[in-house]
N, C-alpha and C positions, 0 to 999 in steps of 0.2 A: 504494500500500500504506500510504503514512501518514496519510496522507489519509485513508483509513478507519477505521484506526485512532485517529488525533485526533478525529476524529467523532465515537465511538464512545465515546471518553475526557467529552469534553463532554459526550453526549448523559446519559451516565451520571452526572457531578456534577450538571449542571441537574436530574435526576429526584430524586437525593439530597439537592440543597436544598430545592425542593420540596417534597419529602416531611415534611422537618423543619419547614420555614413551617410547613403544615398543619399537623403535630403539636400547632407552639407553639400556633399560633391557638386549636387545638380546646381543649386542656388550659387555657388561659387566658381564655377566650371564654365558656366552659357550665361548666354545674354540675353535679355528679354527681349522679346519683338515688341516692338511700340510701332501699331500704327498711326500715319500722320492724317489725321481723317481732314483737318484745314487744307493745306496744300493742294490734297487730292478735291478736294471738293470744290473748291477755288479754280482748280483749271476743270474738272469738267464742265462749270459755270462759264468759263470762258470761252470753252470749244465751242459750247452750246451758242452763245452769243455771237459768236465768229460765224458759225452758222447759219444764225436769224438776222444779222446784220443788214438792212434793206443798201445803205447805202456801197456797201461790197458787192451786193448782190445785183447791183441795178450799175455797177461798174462792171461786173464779170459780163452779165447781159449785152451792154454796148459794146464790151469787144467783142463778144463772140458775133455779134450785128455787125460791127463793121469789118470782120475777117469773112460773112460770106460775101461782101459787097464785090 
């Protein structure tokens, strides 16, 4: 009966250290990914308007107008 129970005790610290190595390793070892949600958000705001821009668009128009002339 103690016997299994001391086992049981050990088998439990060892998983527990363990487990904490890992932890530290991870946490000390890698680098978080941080994403830049502004940045990215910011230019696809801009693509989009680059896009809908009437005055670009009513320039691309006139040249393509005056290249089939």
């Amino acid at each position: 009966m103690w016997g299994v129970l001391r086992t049981a005790v050990v088998a439990t610290l060892i998983l527990m250290l363990l487990h904490q190595i890992y932890n530290h390793l991870q946490s000390t070892l890698t680098v978080p990914r941080v994403a830049d949600l502004v940045q990215r958000s910011e230019k696809k705001y801009a693509d989009i308007e680059a896009i809908l821009n009437p005055n670009e668009m009513k320039n691309e128009l006139d040249a393509f107008l005056s290249g089939l002339k």
